[in-house]
C-alpha positions as CSV (number, residue, x, y, z in Angstrom):
1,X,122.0,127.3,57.7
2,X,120.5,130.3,55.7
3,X,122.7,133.6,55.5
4,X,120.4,136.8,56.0
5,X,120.6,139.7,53.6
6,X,121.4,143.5,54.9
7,X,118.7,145.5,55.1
8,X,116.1,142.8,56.0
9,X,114.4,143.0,59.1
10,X,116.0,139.8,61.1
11,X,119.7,140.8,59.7
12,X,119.9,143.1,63.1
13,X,119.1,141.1,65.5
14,X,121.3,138.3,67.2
15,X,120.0,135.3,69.7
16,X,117.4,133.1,69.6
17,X,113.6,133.8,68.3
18,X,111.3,131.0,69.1
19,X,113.2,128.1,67.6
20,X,115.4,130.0,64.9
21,X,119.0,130.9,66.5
22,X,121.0,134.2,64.8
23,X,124.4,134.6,65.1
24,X,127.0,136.0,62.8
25,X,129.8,134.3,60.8
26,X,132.4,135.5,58.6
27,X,131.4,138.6,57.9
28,X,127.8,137.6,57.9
29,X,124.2,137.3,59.6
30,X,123.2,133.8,59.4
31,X,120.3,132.2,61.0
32,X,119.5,128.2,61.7
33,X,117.3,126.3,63.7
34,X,117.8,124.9,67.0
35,X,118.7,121.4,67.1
36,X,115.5,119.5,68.5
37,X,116.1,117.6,72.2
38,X,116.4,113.7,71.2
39,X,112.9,112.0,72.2
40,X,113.6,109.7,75.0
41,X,112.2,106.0,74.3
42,X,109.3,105.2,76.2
43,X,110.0,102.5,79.0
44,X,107.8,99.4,77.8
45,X,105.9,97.7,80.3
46,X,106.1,93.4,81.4
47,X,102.5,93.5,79.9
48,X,103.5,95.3,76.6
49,X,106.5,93.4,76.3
50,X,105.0,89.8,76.8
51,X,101.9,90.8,73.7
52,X,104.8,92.3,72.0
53,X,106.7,89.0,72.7
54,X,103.5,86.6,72.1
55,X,103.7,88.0,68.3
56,X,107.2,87.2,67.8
57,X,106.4,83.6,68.7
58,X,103.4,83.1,66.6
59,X,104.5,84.9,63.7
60,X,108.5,82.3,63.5
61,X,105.4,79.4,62.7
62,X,102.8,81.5,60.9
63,X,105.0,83.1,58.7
64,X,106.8,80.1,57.7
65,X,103.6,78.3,56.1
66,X,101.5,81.3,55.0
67,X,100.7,79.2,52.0
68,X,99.0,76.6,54.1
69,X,97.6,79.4,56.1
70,X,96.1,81.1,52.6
71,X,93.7,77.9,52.3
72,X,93.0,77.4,55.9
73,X,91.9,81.0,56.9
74,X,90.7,81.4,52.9
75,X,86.8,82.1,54.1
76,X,87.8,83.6,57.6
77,X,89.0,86.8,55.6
78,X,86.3,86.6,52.4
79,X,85.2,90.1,52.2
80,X,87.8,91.8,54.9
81,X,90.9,93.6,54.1
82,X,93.1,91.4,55.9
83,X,95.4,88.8,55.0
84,X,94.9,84.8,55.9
85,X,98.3,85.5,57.8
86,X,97.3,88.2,59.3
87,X,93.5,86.5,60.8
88,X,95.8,83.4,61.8
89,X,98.4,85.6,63.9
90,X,94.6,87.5,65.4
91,X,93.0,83.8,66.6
92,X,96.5,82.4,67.4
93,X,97.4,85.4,69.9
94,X,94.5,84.3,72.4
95,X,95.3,80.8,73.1
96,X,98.4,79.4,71.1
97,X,101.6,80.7,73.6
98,X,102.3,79.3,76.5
99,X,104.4,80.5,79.7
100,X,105.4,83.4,80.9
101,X,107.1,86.7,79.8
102,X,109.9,85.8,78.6
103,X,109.9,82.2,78.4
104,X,106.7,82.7,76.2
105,X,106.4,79.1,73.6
106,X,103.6,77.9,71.3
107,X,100.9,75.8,72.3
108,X,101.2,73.0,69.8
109,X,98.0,71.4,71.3
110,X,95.8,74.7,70.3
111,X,97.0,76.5,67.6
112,X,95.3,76.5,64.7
113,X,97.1,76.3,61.2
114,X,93.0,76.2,60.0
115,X,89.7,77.5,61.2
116,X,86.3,76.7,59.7
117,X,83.1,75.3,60.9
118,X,82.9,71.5,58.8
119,X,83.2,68.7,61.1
120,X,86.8,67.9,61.9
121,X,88.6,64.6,62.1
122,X,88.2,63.0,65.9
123,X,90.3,60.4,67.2
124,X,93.3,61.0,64.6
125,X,96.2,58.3,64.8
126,X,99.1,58.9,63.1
127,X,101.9,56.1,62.5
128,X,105.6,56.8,60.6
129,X,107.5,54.3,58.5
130,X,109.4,54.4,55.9
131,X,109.6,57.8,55.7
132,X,105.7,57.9,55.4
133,X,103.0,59.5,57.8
134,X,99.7,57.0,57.6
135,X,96.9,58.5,59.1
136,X,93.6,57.4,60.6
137,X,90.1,58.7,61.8
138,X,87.2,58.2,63.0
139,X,84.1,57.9,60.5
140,X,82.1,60.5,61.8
141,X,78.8,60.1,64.1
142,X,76.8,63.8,63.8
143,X,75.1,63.0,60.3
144,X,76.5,66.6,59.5
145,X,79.9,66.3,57.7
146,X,80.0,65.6,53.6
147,X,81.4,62.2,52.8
148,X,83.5,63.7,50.2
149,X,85.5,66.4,52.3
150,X,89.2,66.3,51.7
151,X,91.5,66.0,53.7
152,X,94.5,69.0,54.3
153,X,97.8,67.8,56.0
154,X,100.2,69.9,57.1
155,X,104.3,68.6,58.5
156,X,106.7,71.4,60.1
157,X,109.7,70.7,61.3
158,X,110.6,73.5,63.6
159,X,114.3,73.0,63.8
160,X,115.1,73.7,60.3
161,X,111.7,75.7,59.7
162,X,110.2,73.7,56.5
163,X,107.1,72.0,55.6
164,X,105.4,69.5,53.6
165,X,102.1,70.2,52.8
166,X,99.3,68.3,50.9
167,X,96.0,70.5,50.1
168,X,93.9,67.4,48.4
169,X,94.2,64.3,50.4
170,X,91.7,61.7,51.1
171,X,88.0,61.8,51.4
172,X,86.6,61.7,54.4
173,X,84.7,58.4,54.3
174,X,87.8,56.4,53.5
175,X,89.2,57.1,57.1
176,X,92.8,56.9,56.1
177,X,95.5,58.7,54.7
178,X,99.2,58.8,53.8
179,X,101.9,61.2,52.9
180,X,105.3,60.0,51.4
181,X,108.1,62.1,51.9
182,X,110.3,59.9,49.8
183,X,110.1,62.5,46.5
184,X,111.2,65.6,48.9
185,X,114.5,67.8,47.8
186,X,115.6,67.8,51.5
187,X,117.0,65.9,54.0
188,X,113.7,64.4,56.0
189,X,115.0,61.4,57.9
190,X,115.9,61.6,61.2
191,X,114.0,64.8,61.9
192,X,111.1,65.7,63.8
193,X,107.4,67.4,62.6
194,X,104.7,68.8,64.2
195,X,101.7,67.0,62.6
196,X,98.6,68.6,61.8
197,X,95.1,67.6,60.0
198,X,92.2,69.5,58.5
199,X,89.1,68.6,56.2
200,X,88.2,70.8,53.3
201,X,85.2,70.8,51.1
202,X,86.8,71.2,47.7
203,X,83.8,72.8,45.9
204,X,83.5,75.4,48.8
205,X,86.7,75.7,50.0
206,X,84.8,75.5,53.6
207,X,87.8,74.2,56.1
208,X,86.9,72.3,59.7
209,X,89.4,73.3,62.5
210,X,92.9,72.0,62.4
211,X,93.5,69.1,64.7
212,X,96.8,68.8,66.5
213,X,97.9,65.2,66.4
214,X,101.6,65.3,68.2
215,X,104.9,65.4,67.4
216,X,106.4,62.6,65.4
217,X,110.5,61.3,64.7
218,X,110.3,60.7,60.4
């Protein structure tokens, strides 16, 4: 609210000019605006809703192992202002939800927690005991992939959203691998984890695809 002065040009008039309302009070010529018409919200469309939906999905599993992400999308975003969390979410919106609007659901079998072009691991077996995941592969048959790629392994458990991560595993030639959860702060018995493998080129930091291998009871 402003009060007018006498004399000035507005003090003699009363109503409304444009969007300025005059009117007097106590004794005197006051002037305020008119109270802008609340915006009514847009009605969202199935189709906006579902991509707005599909990001919601993604992003609970992305956002939980955005360090893993950080080495697996590390060359996908060399040189572009965007995140590796952000270029996962951007590949992971085109083929990693499943079902429809709004019973949307990741894709385990094609989402990728890593994207690169080295050779990745075919014919991955993975066996639990004692509170160990032993993995297996393939030696590889194109001539193309390094002997001495590493391998990146990546548990989440999706109930109590935590993972276990290692970044320097194996090399590629040895056709094996394990990871020990015996040494972790949590609880990790009786739970289960959506197992992934990746190679890496440690001099590089070059990545292969990330391979889905299933979903496992520790």
């Amino acid at each position: 609210m402003a009060i007018l002065l006498e004399g000035t040009v507005l003090a003699g008039i009363r109503g409304k000019i444009g969007n300025i309302v005059i009117y007097p009070w106590k004794s005197k010529v006051c002037a305020r605006s008119k109270p802008k018409k609340p915006h009514k919200k847009a009605v969202r469309s199935v189709k906006q809703q579902a991509q707005s939906n599909k990001l919601k999905v993604v992003s609970s599993f992305l956002n939980e192992i955005t360090p893993f992400l950080q080495v697996g999308f590390k060359q996908k975003v060399k040189g572009q202002d965007m995140s590796a969390n952000n270029a996962a979410k951007s590949v992971n919106m085109k083929h990693a939800i499943k079902g429809e609007f709004p019973e949307q659901q990741i894709n385990w079998d094609t989402i990728l927690v890593a994207d690169g072009e080295l050779v990745k691991p075919e014919n991955v077996v993975v066996k639990v005991a004692n509170n160990t995941f032993n993995f297996t592969w393939d030696e590889d048959k194109t001539g193309l992939a390094s002997p001495n790629d590493r391998t990146m392994i990546l548990l989440y458990n999706q109930e109590y959203q935590h993972f276990f991560a290692n970044y320097s595993g194996a090399r590629r030639d040895e056709l094996k691998d394990t990871l020990c959860l015996d040494s972790s702060p949590v609880r990790t018995r009786g739970r289960t984890y959506e197992v992934f493998i990746v190679f890496k080129d440690v001099m590089s930091d070059e990545v292969s695809k990330s391979v889905y291998c299933g979903s496992f009871l520790n």
